[in-house]
C-alpha positions as CSV (number, residue, x, y, z in Angstrom):
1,X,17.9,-71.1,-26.7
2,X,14.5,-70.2,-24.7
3,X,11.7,-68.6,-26.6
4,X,12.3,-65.8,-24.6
5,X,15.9,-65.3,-25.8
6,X,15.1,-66.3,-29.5
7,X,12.1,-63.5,-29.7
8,X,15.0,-60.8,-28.1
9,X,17.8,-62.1,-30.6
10,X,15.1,-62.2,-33.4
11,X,14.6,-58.5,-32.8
12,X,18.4,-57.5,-32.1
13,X,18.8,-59.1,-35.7
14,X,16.5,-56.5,-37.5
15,X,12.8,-57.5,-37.0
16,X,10.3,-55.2,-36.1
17,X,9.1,-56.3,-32.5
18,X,6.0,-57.5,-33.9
19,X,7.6,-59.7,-35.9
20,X,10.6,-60.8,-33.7
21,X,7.4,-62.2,-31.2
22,X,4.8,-63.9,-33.7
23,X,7.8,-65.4,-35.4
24,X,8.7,-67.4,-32.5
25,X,5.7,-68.6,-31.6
26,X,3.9,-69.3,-35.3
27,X,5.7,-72.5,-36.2
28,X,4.2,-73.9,-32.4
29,X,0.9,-73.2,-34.6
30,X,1.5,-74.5,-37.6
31,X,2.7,-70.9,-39.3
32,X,5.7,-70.9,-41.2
33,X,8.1,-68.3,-40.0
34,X,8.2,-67.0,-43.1
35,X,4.5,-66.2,-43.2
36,X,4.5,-65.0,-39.5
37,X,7.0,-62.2,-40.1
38,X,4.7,-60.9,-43.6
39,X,1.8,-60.9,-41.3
40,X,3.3,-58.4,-38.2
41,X,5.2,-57.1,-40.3
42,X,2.9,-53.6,-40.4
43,X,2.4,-54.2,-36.7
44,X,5.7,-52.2,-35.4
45,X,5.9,-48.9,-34.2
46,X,2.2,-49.5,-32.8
47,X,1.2,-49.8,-36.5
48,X,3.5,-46.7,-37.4
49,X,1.2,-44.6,-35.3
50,X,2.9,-44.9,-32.0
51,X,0.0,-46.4,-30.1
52,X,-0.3,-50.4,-29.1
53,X,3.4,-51.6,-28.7
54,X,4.5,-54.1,-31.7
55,X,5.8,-56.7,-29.2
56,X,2.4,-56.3,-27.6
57,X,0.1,-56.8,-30.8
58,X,2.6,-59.5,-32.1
59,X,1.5,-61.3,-28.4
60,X,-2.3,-60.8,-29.1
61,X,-1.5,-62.7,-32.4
62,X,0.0,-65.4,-30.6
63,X,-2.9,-65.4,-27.8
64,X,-5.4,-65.9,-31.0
65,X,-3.6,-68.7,-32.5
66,X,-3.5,-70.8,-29.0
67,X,-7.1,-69.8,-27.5
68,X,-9.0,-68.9,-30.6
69,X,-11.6,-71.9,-30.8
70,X,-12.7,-73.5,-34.1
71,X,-15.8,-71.0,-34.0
72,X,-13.7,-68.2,-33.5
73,X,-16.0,-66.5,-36.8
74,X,-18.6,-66.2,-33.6
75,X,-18.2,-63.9,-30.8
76,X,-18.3,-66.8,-28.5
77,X,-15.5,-68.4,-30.5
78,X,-13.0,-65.4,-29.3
79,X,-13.9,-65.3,-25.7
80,X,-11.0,-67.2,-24.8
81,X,-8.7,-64.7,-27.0
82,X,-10.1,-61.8,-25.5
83,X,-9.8,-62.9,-22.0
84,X,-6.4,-64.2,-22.4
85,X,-5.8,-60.0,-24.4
86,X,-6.8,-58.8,-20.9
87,X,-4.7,-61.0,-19.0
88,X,-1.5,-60.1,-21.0
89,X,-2.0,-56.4,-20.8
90,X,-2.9,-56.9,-16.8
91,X,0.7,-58.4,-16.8
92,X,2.4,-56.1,-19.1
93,X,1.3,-53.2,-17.5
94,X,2.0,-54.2,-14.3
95,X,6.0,-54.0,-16.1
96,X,5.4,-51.7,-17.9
97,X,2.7,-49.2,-16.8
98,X,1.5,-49.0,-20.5
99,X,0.8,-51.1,-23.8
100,X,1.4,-47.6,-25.8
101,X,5.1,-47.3,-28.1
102,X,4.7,-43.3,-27.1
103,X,4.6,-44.3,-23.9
104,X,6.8,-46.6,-23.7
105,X,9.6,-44.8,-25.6
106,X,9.1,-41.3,-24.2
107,X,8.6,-40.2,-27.9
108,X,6.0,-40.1,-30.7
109,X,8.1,-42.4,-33.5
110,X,4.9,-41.6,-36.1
111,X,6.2,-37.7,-36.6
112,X,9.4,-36.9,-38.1
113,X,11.1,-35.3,-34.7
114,X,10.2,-38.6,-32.6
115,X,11.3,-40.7,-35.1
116,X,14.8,-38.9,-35.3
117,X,14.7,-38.8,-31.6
118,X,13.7,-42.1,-31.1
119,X,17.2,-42.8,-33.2
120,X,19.3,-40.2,-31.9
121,X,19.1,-41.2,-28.4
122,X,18.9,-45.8,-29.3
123,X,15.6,-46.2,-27.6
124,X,15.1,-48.8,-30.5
125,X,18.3,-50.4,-28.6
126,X,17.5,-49.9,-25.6
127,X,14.1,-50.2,-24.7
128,X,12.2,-52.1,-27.3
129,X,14.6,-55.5,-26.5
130,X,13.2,-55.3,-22.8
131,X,9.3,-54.6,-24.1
132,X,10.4,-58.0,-26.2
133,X,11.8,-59.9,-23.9
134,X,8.9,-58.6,-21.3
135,X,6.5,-59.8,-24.2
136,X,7.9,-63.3,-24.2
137,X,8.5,-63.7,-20.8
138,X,4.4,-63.2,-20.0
139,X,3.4,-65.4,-23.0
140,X,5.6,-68.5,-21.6
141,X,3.5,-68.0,-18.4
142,X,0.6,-67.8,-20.8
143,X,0.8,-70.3,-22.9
C-alpha cells in the first residue's frame, strides 16, 4: 500500500486528518506511530477552530521533521521548513484554492450548527479523504 493510500485508509479508519498524515510519515523519522497520533491529535478540525486544515498542519509536521536542520532552535535552522510550508500551501492551493477547514468544507465545524451540518450532509466522508489524500499526494512530491 502507497503512503498515499495508507494516510486516506488511516483516516477512513477514525483518525483525525491530522493524525491520519503525521502517522504515516513519523516512523520514516524515527517517531513511533503511537507518539505521532498524541501529537496531531488536537490538530483536526483546524485546531477545533475551523481555520488551517488538519491534513494540512499534520504536513507542516512532516515538512519539519525532514527539513528541520540540527539548529532548528535558530531561525536559520527552520528556513528550510518554512520554505518547504510555502511550497506545500503553493501546491495545495493550487487543488484546493484554500488551506482553511471552513473553507474547505463550506461550513464552520467550531459552532454547534456547522458542526451538525458538517455531519448531516458527510462532508467528513466526503471531503476531508480527498484534502488527505491531496495532503499525501504533495508531500511524496516533497519529500
Amino acid at each position: 500500500m502507497s503512503k498515499v493510500e495508507e494516510a486516506v485508509e488511516c483516516f477512513c479508519a477514525g483518525a483525525a486528518c491530522s493524525q491520519a498524515v503525521l502517522a504515516t510519515y513519523a516512523e520514516d523519522f524515527g517517531i513511533s506511530r503511537e507518539q505521532a497520533m498524541k501529537v496531531a491529535s488536537g490538530f483536526a478540525g483546524g485546531m477545533r477552530l475551523a481555520e488551517t486544515c488538519g491534513a494540512v498542519t499534520g504536513a507542516f509536521m512532516v515538512l519539519g521533521l525532514k527539513y528541520a536542520g540540527s539548529n532548528c532552535d535558530k531561525r536559520d535552522g527552520r528556513d528550510r521548513v518554512y520554505a518547504a510550508m510555502r511550497d506545500f500551501v503553493s501546491r495545495f492551493e493550487e487543488r484546493n484554492n484554500t488551506v482553511v477547514c471552513k473553507e474547505l468544507l463550506g461550513c464552520d465545524i467550531s459552532t454547534p450548527e456547522g458542526a451538525q451540518r458538517a455531519t448531516a450532509e458527510g462532508l467528513f466522508r466526503t471531503i476531508c479523504p480527498k484534502v488527505v489524500q491531496d495532503a499525501a499526494e504533495i508531500l511524496e512530491q516533497m519529500l
